[in-house]
C-alpha positions in Angstrom: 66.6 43.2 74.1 69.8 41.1 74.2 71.4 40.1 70.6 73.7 37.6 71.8 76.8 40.1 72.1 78.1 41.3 75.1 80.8 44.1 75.5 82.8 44.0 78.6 82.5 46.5 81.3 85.4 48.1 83.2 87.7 45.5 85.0 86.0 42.8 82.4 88.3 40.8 80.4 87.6 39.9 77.0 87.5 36.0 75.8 90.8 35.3 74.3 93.0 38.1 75.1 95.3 37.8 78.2 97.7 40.3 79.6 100.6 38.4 77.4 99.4 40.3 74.4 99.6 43.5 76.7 103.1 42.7 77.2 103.9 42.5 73.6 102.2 45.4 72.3 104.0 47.3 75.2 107.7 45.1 74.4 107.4 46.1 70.5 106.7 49.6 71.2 109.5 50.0 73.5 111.9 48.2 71.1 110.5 50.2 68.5 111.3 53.6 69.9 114.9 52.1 71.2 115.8 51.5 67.4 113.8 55.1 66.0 113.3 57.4 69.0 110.6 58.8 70.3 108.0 60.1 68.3 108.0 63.5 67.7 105.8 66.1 69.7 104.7 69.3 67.8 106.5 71.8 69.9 109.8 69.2 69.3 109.2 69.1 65.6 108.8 73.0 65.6 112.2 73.4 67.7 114.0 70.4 65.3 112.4 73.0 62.1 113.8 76.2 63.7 116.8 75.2 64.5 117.5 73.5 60.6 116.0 76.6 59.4 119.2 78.9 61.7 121.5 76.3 60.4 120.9 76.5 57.0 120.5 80.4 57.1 124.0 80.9 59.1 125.4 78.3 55.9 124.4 80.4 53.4 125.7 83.9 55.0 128.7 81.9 55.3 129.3 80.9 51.9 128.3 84.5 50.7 130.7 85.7 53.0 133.4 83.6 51.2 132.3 83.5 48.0 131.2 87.2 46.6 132.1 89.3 49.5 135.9 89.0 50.6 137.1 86.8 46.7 139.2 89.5 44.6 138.9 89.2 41.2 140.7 89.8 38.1 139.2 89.8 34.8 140.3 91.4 31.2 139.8 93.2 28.0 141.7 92.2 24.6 142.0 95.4 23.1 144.3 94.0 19.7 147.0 91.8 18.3 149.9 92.6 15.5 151.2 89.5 13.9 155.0 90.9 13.6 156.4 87.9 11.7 155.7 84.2 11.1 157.1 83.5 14.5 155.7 85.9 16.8 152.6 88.0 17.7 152.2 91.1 20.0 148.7 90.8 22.0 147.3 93.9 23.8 145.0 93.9 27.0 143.7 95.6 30.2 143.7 93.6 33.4 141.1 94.7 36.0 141.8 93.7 39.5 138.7 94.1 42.3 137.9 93.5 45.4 139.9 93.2 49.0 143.7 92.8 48.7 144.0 94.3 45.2 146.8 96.4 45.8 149.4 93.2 47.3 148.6 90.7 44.3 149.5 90.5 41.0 148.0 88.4 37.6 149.5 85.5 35.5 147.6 85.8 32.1 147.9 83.4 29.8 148.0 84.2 26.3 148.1 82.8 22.9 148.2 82.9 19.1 145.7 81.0 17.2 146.4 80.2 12.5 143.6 80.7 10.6 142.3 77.0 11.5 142.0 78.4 15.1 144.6 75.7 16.4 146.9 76.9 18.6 150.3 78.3 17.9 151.7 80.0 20.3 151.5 80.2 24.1 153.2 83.1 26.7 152.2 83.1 30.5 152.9 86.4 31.8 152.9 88.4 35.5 150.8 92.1 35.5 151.1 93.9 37.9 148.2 96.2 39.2 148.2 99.5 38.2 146.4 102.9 39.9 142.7 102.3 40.5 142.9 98.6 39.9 143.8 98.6 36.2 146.6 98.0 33.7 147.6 97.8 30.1 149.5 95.0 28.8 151.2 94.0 25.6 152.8 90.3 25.3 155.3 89.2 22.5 154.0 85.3 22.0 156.5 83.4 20.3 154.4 81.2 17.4 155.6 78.0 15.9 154.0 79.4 12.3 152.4 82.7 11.4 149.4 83.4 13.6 146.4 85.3 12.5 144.9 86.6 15.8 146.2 86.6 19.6 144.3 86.9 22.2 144.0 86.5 26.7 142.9 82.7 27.0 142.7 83.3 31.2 144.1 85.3 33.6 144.3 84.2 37.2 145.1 86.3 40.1 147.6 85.6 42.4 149.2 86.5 45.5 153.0 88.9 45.6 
C-alpha cells in the first residue's frame, strides 16, 4: 500500500536539503541572539519581574520619603485688609509652619493690593518668623500706586534662617 511518498527514516536525507541549510539556520540563530540575547527562560523572566517590581517599590518609598515625609511646609490664612489711604493698605494673616525643621526657618510672603478691576497695585515681600506651636500673626503695610480695594497673601514660601 505504497502512494508514491516516502518519508525518510533516521540517518535518511531528504531530496534537496543539504547540511548547508543546517549551517544557516544555526548561523542566523546565533547572529540573532548576538544582536537580542538569549531568549528568555521562565524562571529568568520571573527573576527580571521581581527584581523590576523591588526597584520600582524601593523608588516609590524613596520619593515618599522626600516628598511628604521630611518637606516642611508653610501655608496661610488671610484674616483682613484696611485700605488706610489711596497709597497704602494693611493686610492681616496667619502663617502655619509644619513639619521637620520648623523651629530654624523662617517665611517670605508675598502680598499685594488689588483696585476694584482686580489689577494689581501694590506689592510687599515680607520675612515671618515662626511663632510658638508653628504659628504667627502678621500684618503688612503694602504701599499702592492708587487706592486699593482689598489686600491679600498672593504666596508664601518658606525658607531657611
Amino acid at each position: 500500500m505504497s502512494d508514491g511518498l516516502s518519508f525518510p527514516g533516521p540517518g535518511r536525507r531528504v531530496p534537496g536539503t543539504d547540511d548547508t541549510n543546517q549551517k544557516r539556520v544555526s548561523t542566523v540563530s546565533t547572529l540573532l541572539q548576538d544582536r537580542y540575547g538569549r531568549p528568555a527562560t521562565p524562571g529568568r523572566r520571573r527573576l527580571l519581574l521581581a527584581l523590576g517590581a523591588l526597584a520600582l517599590a524601593v523608588s516609590l518609598a524613596f520619593i515618599g520619603w522626600v516628598t511628604l515625609l521630611e518637606r516642611p511646609t508653610v501655608n496661610w490664612d488671610d484674616i483682613g485688609f484696611d485700605v488706610v489711604s489711596d497709597a497704602q493698605v494693611t493686610v492681616t494673616f496667619d502663617v502655619n509652619f509644619s513639619g521637620a525643621g520648623t523651629e530654624r526657618s523662617a517665611a517670605v510672603c508675598t502680598v499685594q493690593a488689588l483696585n476694584s478691576l482686580t489689577t494689581e497695585v501694590g506689592l510687599q515681600d515680607a520675612r515671618v518668623q515662626p511663632g510658638p506651636g508653628g504659628r504667627v500673626r502678621a500684618t503688612v503695610t503694602v504701599p499702592t500706586s492708587e487706592r486699593a480695594t482689598t489686600g491679600l497673601v498672593k504666596a508664601c514660601t518658606r525658607v531657611d534662617r
